[in-house]
VOPAGU-2260 file (C-alpha; in pm, 1 decimal, decimal comma):
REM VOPAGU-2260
SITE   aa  ch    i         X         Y         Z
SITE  UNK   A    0     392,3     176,4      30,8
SITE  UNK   A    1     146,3     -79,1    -131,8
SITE  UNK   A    2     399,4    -313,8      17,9
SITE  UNK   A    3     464,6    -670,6      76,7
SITE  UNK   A    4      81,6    -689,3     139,3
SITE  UNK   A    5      56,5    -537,4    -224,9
SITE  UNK   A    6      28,7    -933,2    -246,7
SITE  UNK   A    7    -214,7   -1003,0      33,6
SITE  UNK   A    8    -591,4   -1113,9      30,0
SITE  UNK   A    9    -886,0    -972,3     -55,8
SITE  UNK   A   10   -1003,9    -690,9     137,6
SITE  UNK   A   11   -1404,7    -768,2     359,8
SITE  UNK   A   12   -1712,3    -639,7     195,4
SITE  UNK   A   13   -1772,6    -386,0     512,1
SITE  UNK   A   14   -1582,9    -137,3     370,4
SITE  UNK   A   15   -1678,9     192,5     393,5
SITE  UNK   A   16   -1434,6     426,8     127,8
SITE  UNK   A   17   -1480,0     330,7    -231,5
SITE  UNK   A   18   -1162,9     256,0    -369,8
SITE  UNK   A   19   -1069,9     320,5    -783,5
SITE  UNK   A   20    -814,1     136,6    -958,8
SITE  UNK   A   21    -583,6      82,9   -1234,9
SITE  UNK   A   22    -337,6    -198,6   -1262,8
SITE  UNK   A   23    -163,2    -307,2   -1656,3
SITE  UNK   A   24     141,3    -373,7   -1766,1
SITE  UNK   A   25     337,3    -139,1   -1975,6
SITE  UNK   A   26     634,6    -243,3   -2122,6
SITE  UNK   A   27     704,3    -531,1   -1892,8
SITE  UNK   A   28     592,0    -263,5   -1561,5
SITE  UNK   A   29     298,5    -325,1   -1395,9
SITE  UNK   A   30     119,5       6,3   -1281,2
SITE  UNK   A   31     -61,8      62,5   -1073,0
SITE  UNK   A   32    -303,0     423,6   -1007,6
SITE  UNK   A   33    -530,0     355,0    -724,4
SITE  UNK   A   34    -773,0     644,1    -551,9
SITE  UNK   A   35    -996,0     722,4    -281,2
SITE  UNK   A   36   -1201,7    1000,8     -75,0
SITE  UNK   A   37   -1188,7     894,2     298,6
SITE  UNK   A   38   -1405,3    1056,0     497,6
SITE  UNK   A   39   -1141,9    1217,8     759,9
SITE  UNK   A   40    -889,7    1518,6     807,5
SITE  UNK   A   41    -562,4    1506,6     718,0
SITE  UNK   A   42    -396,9    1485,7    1039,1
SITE  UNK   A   43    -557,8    1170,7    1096,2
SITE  UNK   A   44    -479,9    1040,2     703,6
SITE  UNK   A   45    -131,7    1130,4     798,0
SITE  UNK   A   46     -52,8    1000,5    1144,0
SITE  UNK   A   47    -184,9     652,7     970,8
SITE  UNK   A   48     -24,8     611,1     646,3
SITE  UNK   A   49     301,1     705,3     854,9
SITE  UNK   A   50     233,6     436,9    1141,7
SITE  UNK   A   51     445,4     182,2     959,1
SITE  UNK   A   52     467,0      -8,6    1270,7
SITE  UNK   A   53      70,3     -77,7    1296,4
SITE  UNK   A   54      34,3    -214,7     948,1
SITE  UNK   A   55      28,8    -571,1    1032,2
SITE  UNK   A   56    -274,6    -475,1    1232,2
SITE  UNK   A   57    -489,7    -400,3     939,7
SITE  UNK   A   58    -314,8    -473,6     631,6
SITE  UNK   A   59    -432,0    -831,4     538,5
SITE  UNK   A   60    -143,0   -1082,4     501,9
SITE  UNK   A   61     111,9    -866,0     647,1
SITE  UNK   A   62     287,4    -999,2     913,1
SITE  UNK   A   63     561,9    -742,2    1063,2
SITE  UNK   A   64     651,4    -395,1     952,3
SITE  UNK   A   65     887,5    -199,5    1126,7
SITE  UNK   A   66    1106,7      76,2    1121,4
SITE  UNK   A   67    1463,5      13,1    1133,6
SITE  UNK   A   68    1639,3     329,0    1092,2
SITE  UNK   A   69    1512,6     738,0    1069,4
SITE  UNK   A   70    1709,1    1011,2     987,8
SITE  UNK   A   71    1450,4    1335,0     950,5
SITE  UNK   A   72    1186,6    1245,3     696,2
SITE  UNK   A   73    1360,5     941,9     570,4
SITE  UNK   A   74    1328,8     579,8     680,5
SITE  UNK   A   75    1425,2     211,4     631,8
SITE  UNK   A   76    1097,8      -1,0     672,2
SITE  UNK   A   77    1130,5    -359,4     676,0
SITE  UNK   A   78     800,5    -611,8     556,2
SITE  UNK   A   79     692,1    -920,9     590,5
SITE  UNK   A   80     381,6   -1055,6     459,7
SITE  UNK   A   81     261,3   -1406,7     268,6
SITE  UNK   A   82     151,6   -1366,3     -85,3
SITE  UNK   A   83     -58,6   -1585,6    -237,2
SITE  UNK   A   84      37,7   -1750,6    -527,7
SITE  UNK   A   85    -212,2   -2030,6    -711,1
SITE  UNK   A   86    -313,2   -2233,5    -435,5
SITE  UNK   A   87     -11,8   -2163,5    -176,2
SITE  UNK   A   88     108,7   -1864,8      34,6
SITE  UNK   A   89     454,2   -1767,2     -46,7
SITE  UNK   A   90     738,1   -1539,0     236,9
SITE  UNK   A   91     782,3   -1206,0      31,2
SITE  UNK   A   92    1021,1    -991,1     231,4
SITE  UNK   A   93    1025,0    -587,2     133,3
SITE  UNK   A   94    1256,5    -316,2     198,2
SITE  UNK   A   95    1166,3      21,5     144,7
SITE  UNK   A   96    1369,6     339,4     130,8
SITE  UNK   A   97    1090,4     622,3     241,8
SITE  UNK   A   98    1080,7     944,3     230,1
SITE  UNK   A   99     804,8    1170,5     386,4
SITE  UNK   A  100     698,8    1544,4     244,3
SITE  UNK   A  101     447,2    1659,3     549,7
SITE  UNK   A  102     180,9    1690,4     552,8
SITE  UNK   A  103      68,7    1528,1     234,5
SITE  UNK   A  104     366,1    1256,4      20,2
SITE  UNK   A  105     503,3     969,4      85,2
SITE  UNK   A  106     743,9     832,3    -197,0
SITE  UNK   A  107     933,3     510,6    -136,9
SITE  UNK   A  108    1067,6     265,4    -358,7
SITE  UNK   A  109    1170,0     -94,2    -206,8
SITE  UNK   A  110    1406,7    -396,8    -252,0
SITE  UNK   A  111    1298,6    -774,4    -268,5
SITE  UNK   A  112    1408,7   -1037,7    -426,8
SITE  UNK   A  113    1146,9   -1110,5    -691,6
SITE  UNK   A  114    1151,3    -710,0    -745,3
SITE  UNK   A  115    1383,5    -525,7    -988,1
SITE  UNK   A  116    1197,6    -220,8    -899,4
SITE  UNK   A  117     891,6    -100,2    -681,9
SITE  UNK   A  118     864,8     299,0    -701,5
SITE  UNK   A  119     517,4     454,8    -505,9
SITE  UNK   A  120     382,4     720,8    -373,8
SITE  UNK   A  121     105,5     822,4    -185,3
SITE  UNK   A  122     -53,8    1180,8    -249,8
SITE  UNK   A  123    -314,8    1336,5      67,2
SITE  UNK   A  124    -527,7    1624,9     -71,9
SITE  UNK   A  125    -837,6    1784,8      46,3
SITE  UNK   A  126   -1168,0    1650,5     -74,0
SITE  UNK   A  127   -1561,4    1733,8      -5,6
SITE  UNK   A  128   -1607,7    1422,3     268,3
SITE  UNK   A  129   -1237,3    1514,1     390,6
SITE  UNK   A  130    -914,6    1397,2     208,5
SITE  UNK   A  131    -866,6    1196,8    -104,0
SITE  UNK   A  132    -585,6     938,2     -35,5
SITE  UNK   A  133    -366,9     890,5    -447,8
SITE  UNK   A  134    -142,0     578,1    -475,3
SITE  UNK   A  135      68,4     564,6    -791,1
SITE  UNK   A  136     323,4     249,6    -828,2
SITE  UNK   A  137     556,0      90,9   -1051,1
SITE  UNK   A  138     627,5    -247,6   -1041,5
SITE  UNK   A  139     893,8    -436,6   -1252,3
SITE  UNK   A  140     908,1    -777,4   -1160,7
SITE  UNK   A  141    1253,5    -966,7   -1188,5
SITE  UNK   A  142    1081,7   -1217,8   -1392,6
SITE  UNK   A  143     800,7   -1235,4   -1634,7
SITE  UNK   A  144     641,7   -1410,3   -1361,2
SITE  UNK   A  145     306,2   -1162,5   -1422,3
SITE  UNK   A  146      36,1   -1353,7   -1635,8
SITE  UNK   A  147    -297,7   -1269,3   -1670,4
SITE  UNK   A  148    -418,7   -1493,3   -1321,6
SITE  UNK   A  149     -80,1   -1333,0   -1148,5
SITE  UNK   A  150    -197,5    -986,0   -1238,5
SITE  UNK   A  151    -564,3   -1021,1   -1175,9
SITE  UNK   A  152    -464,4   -1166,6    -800,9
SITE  UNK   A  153    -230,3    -869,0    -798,1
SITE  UNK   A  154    -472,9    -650,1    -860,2
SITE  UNK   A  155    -714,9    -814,0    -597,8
SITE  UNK   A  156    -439,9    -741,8    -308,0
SITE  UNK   A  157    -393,5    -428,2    -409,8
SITE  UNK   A  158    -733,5    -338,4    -375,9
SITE  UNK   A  159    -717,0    -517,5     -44,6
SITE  UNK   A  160    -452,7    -300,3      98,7
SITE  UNK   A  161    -532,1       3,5     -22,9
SITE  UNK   A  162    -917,4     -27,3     111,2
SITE  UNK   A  163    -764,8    -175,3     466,7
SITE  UNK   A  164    -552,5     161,5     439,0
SITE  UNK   A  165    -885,5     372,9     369,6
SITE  UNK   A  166   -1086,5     224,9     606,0
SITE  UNK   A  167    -873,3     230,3     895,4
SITE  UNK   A  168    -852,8     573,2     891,8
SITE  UNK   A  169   -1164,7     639,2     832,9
SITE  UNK   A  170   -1229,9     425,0    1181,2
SITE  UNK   A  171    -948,4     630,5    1342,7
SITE  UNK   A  172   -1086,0     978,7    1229,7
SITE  UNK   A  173   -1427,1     860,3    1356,7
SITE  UNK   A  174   -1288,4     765,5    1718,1
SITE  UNK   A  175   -1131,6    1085,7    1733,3
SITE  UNK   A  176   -1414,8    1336,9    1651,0
C-alpha cells in the first residue's frame, strides 16, 4: 500500500536493502515499479507488510493506520500521514480497499480526495539473500497537480516508504533468527 506516506520524507542513509525504482507519468498516471531483495523469510516479509496497524511506527510521515473492518482476506485500512508539499506539510487522508493472497500479494487500491485512482500491489517471492519484496502502483491524480518538482518529491517518498518497509523487516527477521 505505498500509502498516504507514498508522500512522506526521505528515508535515513542506514539503510540496509537496496531499493530500485521507477516513477513517470503515462498518460496523465504516474507509475510507479519499485523492487527489493530483503534479506529475510517470507513469514517474516509477510507478518510485516500485513501489520497495517504498526506502520506509523516506521513509515516516515505517517501518522495512524488502522484497520477498520475484515472480512477473510479483505480489509478497510484507514491513513493518515502529512505530505510535503513545497515548503509546507499538507493532511492527506487514504482509504484503502485490501485484499490479501497468502502467502505472497497484497493488491489494494484506495480513496482520497486529491486521488481519482491509486491501484498497488505488493508481490513476495523467493530470492538468494531471502525474499524479493515487488511494488507496482498507479496513481492518477484528480488534478494535474504532478510537475516535474511534485513528481521528483513523489518519487523521494516513495523511496522513503518502500526502504522503511524493507528495512524493518529486515530488523524483524534478524530479531527473530
Amino acid at each position: 500500500m505505498l500509502v498516504a506516506g507514498t508522500f512522506a520524507a526521505i528515508a535515513s542513509a542506514a539503510a540496509a536493502a537496496e531499493v530500485a525504482i521507477d516513477v513517470h507519468r503515462a498518460e496523465g498516471i504516474v507509475v510507479i515499479d519499485a523492487s527489493v531483495e530483503i534479506k529475510a523469510d517470507p513469514v517474516t516479509a509477510w507478518r510485516v507488510l500485513t501489520d497495517y496497524a504498526r506502520y506509523p511506527e516506521f513509515v516516515p510521515g505517517m501518522r495512524e493506520s488502522r484497520v477498520v473492518e475484515r472480512r477473510g482476506r479483505h480489509a478497510i485500512v484507514e491513513q493518515s500521514a502529512e505530505a510535503p508539499v513545497w515548503f509546507t506539510r499538507t493532511p492527506v487522508e487514504i482509504t484503502y480497499e485490501v485484499d490479501e493472497f497468502p502467502p505472497s500479494r497484497i493488491e489494494s487500491s484506495a480513496k482520497a480526495d486529491t486521488l481519482r485512482a491509486l491501484d498497488s500491489r505488493y508481490e513476495l517471492s523467493p530470492a538468494p539473500a531471502g525474499v524479493r519484496l515487488e511494488y507496482e502502483g498507479r496513481l492518477e491524480p484528480r488534478s494535474s497537480w504532478l510537475g516535474r518538482v511534485e513528481q521528483y518529491a513523489l518519487r523521494q517518498a516513495i523511496i522513503a516508504e518502500f526502504q522503511a518497509l524493507a528495512d524493518r523487516i529486515e530488523r524483524e527477521a534478524a530479531a527473530g533468527r
